[in-house]
VMD Tcl script that draws the C-alpha trace (Angstrom):
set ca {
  {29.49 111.94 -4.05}
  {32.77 111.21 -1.49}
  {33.01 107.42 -2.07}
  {36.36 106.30 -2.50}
  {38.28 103.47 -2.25}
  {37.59 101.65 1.01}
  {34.47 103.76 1.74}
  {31.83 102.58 4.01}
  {28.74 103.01 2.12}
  {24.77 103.23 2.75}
  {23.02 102.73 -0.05}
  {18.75 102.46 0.81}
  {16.35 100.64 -1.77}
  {18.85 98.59 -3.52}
  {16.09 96.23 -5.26}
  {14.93 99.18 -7.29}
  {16.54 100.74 -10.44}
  {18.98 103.05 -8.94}
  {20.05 101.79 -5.78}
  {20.81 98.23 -7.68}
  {23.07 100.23 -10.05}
  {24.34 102.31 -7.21}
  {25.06 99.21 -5.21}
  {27.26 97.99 -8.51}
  {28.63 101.44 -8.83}
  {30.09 102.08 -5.54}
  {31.66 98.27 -5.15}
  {32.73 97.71 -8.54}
  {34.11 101.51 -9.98}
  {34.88 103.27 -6.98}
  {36.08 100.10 -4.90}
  {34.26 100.67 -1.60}
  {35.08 98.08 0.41}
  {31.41 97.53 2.24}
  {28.12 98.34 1.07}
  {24.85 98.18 3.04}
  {21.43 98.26 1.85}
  {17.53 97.97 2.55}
  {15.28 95.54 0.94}
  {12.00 93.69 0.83}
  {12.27 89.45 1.66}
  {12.26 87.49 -1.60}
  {12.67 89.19 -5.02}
  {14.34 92.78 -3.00}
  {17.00 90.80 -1.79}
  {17.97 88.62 -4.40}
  {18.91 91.87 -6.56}
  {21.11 93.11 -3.45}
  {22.91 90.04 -3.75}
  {23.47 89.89 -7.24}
  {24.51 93.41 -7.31}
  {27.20 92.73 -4.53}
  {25.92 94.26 -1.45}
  {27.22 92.98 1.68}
  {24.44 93.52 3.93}
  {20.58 93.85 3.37}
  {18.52 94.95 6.23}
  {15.15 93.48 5.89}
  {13.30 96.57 6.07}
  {9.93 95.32 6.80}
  {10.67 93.56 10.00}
  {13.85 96.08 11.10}
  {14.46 99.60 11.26}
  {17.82 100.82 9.79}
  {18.11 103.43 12.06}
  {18.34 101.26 14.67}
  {20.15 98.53 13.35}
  {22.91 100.37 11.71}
  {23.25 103.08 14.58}
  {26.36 103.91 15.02}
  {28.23 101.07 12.23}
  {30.08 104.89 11.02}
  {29.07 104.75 7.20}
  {31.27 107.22 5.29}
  {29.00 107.88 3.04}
  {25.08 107.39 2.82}
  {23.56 107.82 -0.41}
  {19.76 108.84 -0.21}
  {17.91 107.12 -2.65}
  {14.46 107.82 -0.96}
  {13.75 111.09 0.23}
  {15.31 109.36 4.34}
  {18.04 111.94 4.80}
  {16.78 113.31 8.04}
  {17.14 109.75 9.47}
  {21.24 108.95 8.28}
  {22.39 110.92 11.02}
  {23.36 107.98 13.92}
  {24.93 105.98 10.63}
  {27.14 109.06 9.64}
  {30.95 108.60 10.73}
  {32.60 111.90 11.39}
  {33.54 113.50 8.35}
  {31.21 111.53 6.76}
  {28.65 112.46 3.86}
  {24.90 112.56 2.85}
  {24.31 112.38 -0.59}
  {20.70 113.15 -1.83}
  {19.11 112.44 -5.04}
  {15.43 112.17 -3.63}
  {13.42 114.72 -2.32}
  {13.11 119.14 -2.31}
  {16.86 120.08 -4.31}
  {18.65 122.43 -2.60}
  {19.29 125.88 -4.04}
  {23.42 125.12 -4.66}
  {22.50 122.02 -6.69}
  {19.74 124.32 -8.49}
  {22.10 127.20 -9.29}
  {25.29 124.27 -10.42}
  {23.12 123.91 -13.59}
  {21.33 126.94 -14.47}
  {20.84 130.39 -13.31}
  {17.53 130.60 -10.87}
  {15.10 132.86 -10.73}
  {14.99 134.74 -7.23}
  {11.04 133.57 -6.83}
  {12.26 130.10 -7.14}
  {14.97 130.72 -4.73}
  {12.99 131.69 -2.01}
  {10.77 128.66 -2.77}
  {13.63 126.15 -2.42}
  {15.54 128.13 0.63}
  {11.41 127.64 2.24}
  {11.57 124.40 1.75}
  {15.46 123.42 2.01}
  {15.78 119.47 4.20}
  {17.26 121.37 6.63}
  {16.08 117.79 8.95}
  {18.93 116.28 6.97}
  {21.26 119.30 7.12}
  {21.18 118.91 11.02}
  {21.44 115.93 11.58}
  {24.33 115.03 9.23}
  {25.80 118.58 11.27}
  {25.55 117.02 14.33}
  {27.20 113.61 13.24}
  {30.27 115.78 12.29}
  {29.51 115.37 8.67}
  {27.80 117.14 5.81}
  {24.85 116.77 4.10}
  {24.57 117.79 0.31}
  {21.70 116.95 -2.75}
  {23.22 116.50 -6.13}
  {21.62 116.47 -9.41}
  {22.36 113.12 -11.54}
  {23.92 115.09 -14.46}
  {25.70 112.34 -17.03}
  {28.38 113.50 -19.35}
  {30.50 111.65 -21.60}
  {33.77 110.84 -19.61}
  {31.81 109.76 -16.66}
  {29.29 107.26 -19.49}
  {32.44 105.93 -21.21}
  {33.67 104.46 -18.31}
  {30.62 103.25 -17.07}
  {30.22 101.75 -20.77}
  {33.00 99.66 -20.62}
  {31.67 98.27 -16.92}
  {28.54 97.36 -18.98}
  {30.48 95.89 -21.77}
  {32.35 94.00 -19.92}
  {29.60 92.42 -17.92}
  {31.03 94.02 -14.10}
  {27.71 96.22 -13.88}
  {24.21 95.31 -15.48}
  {20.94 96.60 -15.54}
  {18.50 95.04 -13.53}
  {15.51 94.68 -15.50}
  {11.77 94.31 -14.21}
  {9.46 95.00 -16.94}
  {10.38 95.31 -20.24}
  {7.58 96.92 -22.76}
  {8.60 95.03 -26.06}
  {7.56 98.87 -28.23}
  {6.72 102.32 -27.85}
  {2.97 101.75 -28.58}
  {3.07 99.55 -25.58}
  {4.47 102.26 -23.22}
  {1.80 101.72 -20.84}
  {3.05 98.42 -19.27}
  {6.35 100.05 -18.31}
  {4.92 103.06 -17.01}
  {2.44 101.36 -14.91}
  {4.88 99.59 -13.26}
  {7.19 102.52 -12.29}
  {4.71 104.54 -11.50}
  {3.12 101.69 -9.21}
  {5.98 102.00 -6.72}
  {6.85 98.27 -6.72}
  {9.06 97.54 -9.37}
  {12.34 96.07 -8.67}
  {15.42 97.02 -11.03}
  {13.99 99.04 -14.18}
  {11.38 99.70 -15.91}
  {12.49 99.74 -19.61}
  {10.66 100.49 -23.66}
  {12.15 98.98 -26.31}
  {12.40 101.06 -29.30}
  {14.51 99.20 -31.77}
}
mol new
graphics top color blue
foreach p $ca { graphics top sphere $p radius 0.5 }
foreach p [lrange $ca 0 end-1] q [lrange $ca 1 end] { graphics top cylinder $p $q radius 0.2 }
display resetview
């Protein structure tokens, strides 16, 4: 996604389950050297800590936008569909990485050939809010489908193993016949870290 060592990084929603691993990701594997965040008071904020974020913007009582404008992230990493709005945070050069929101037709067509109907749906309804106005920052703007393979899980295994990156964990459904309580939760909007079923 562009972050390297040193990197200046947005990450949005780091008390939920990915931007709390992303937070851990980007600090602790690719060594950025500041990481920024949003968060609810309380609970929201304690897991930005603990993952190693530098700064949490309370995002009930301040806007980002606002806050952060022009603090030159290298790269933001969209977490919640708020492209469109990373453009004043953008350094030149800089990068927009979506995972949230309408894919793009290049991060369709990296993974499987698409149908022409379904290409004119997704060229229809393309961001093109965030396209601009990572443009006009001087940077790019580009969504990305989370695609694991083994290589990249290895390594992240032996941050887990070793303790440098952990799961945050909200609700834990102790078996599969008890789905439901995870579910509920994730689909409820408000959990903070992940929802999990145990199955062993």
């Amino acid at each position: 996604g562009g972050v390297t060592e040193g990197s200046k990084v947005f990450i949005p929603g780091g008390g939920g389950g990915v931007g709390s691993l992303a937070i851990q990701i980007a600090k602790k594997m690719l060594k950025a050297s500041y990481v920024c965040t949003t968060a609810s008071p309380g609970v929201g904020t304690d897991i930005c800590k603990k993952a190693g974020a530098d700064r949490i913007i309370d995002y009930r009582s301040e806007n980002f936008e606002e806050v952060l404008a022009g603090e030159n992230f290298d790269v933001c990493f969209d977490t919640m569909n708020q492209a469109a709005q990373f453009g004043g945070l953008l350094n030149k050069g800089g990068k927009v990485v979506s995972i949230s929101g309408t894919p793009t037709i290049e991060a369709l067509t990296a993974k499987n050939d698409v149908p022409l109907i379904v290409r004119g749906i997704m060229f229809a309804t393309r961001n093109r809010a965030a396209e601009k106005a990572a443009t006009k920052a001087g940077g790019a703007w580009e969504y990305i489908f989370m695609s694991p393979n083994g290589e990249d899980l290895a390594e992240i295994g032996k941050y887990l193993e070793s303790g440098d990156i952990f799961p945050i964990i909200d609700t834990e459904a102790p078996s599969l016949d008890e789905f439901k309580l995870a579910a509920d939760k994730l689909y409820s909007g408000r959990s903070k870290g992940k929802c999990v079923i145990k199955v062993v």
